[in-house]
N, C-alpha and C positions, 0 to 999 in steps of 0.2 A: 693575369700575367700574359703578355704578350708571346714569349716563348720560353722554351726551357720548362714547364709543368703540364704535367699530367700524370692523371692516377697511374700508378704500375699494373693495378690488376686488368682495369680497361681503357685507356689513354684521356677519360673526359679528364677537363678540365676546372671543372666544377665543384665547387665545394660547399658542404653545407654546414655551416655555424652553429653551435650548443649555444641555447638561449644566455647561459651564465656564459659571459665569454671571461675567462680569467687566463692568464699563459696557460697555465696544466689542464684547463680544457680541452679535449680532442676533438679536434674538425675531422667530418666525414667526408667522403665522395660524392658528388650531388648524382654520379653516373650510376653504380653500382653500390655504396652505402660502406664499403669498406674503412676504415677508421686508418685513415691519413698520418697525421700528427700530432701537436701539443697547439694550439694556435699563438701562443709564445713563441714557438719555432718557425710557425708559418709565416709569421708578424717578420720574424728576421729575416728571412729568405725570401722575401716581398720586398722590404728596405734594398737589401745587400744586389738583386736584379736591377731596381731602379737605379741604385749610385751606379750600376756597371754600365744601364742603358744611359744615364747622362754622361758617362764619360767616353763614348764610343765615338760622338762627331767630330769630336775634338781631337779625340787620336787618328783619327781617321783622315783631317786638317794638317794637321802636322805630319802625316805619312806621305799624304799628297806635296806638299811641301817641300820635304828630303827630298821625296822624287825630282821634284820641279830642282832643285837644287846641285842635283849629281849628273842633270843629263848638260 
């Protein structure tokens, strides 16, 4: 993920996969080992960053826009 993740206990980024990957699988910390999440949950707050990161240029277009529009 480009931003917005990292561990809480030590900021890596990094995460290490359970060979069985199933949602109720817990991913660990690749930094310090700490047990993260469910990777069912991680899976959606992976998806849910991306839709937010493709919707950003666009509103970001349309802001410049208003601008262009009110001066």
């Amino acid at each position: 993920m480009r931003s917005g993740f990292g561990c809480e206990s030590c900021g890596s980024p990094g995460v290490r996969l359970p060979a069985d990957l199933t949602d109720d699988a817990m991913i660990s910390c690749d930094g310090c080992g700490c047990t993260l999440m469910a990777w069912g949950a991680f899976k959606r707050r992976v998806e849910a960053q991306e839709a937010a990161e493709r919707r950003e240029p666009s509103e970001r277009h349309a802001a410049a826009a208003q601008q262009r529009a009110t001066r």
